[in-house]
C-alpha positions in Angstrom: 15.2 -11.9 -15.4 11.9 -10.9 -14.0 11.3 -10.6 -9.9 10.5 -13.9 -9.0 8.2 -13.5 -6.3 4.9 -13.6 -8.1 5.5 -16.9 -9.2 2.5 -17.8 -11.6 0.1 -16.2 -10.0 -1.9 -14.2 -12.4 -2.9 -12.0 -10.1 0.6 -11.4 -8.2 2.3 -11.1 -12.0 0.1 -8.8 -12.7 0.6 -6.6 -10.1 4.3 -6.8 -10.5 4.5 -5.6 -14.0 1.9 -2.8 -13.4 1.4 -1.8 -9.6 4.2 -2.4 -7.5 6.9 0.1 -7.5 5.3 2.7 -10.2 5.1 6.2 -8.5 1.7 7.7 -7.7 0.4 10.9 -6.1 -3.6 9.5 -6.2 -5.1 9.9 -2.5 -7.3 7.6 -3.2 -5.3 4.3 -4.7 -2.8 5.5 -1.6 -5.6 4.8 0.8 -6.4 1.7 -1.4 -2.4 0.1 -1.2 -2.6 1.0 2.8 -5.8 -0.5 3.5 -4.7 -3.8 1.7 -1.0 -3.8 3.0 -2.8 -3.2 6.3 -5.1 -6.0 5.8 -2.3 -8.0 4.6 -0.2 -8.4 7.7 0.6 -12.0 8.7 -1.0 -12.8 5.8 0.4 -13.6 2.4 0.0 -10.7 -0.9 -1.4 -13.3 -2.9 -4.9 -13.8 -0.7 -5.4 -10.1 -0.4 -5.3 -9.5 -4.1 -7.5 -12.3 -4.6 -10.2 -10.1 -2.3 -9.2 -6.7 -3.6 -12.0 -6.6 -5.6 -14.3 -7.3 -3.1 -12.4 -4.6 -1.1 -12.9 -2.0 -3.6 -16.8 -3.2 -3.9 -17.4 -2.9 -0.5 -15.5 0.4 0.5 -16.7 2.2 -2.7 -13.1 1.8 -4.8 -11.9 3.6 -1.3 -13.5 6.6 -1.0 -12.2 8.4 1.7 -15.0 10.3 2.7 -17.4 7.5 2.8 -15.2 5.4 4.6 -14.3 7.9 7.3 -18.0 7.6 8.3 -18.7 3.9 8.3 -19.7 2.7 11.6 -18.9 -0.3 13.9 -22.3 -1.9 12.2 -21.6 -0.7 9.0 -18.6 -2.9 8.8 -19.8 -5.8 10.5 -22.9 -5.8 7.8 -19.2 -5.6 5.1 -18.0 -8.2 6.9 -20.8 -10.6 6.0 -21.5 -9.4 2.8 -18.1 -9.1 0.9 -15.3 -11.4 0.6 -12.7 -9.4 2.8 -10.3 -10.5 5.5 -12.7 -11.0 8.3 -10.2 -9.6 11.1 -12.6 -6.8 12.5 -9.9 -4.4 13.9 -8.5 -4.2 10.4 -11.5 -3.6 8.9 -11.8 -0.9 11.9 -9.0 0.7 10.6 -10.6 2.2 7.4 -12.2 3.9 9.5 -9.8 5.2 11.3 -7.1 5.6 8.7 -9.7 7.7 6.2 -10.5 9.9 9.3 -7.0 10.3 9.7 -6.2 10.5 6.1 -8.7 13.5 6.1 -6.7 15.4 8.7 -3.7 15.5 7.0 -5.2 16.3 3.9 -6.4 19.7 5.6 -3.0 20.4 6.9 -1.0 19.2 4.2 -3.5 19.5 1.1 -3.1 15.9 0.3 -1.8 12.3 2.0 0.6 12.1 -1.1 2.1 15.4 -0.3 2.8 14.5 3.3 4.1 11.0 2.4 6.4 12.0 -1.1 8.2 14.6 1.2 9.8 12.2 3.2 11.8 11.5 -0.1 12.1 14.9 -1.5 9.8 14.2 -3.8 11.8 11.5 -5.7 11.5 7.8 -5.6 14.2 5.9 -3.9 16.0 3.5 -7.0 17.5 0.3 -5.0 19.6 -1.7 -7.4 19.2 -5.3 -5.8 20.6 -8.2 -7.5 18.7 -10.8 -5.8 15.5 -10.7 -4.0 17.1 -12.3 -0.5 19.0 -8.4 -0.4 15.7 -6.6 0.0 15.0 -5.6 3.3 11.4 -6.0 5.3 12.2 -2.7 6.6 14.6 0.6 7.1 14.8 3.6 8.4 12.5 5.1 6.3 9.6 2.8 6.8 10.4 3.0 10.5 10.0 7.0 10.8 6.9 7.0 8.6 5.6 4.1 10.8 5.9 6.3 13.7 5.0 9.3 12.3 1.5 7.8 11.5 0.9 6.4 14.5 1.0 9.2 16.1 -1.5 10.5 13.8 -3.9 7.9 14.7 -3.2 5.2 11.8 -3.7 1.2 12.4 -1.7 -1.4 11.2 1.1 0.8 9.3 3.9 -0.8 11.5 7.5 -0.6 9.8 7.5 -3.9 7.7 3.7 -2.9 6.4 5.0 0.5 5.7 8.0 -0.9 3.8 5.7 -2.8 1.3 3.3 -0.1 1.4 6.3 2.4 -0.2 7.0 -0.3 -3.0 3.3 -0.4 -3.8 2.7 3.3 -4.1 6.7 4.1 -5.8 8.0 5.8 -3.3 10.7 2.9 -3.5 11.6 1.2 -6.6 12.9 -2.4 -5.6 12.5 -4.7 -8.8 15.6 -6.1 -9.4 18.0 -4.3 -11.3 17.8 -7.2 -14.3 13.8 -7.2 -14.0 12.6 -5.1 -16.7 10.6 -3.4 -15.1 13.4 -1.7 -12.8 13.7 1.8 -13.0 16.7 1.8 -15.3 15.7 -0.6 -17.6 12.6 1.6 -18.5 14.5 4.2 -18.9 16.7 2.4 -21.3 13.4 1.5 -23.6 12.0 5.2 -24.1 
């Protein structure tokens, strides 16, 4: 038994079966999963991947340079021109999350680095039986919140940053009789 929570959503099954919870180290699709679980919040996943390719169109598939320099016009002209979630200050926080994205990636060589050490380098394998047992947030998600805060990040509070670790690996939480758990594709190879 699959995750139920993409439903039939193309889009959302999609994601499930080849996104969410597979482990990645690429700066740039980080920044990607943080700008759209940013742009997410009190909002449901399904409407943001139904704009992400409009997000990638207008932020240049997330280039962290490029979007580190956009200005307060820039992004209003994105605003009107692409089909993105019209809340400004989320839209202001590509800014300022590439800018700060950029910082660590001088101190720590990369924003994967810095994140994938608060796990030792390993992703964290729930084994959930049914979707009601997996939390909106923990510890973990908490401390990272915090931790990028103080770096200058938007819209990472704990809950965002709790989805944000299933959609970049760093936390595996399909359910242990979804196939695509952990386990079970291990099992396969």
């Amino acid at each position: 038994m699959e995750c139920s929570w993409p439903g039939n959503n193309q889009l959302m099954q999609l994601y499930h079966d080849k996104e969410w919870c597979v482990s990645t180290t690429d700066d740039q699709y980080i920044f990607e999963m943080l700008t759209l679980e940013g742009a997410q919040a009190g909002l449901s996943w399904s409407i943001v991947l139904a704009k992400r390719e409009e997000y990638q169109k207008a932020f240049r598939n997330f280039d962290i340079s490029y979007c580190s320099t956009l200005t307060d016009k820039d992004l209003m002209n994105l605003q009107e021109q692409y089909n993105v979630i019209k809340h400004f200050a989320k839209l202001q926080s590509v800014r300022s999350n590439a800018q700060a994205i950029i910082k660590i990636q001088k101190e720590f060589e990369s924003l994967s680095l810095f994140l994938w050490r608060y796990v030792d380098f390993k992703p964290i394998i729930n084994h959930w039986n049914s979707e009601e047992q997996i939390p909106a947030q923990t510890p973990l998600s908490t401390q990272i919140s915090k931790d990028l805060k103080k770096r200058g990040f938007k819209f990472v509070g704990p809950v965002t940053m709790y989805s944000f670790l299933q959609a970049i690996g760093m936390v595996d939480d399909h359910l242990t009789s979804c196939p695509y758990h952990t386990s079970n594709k291990e099992r396969k190879i």
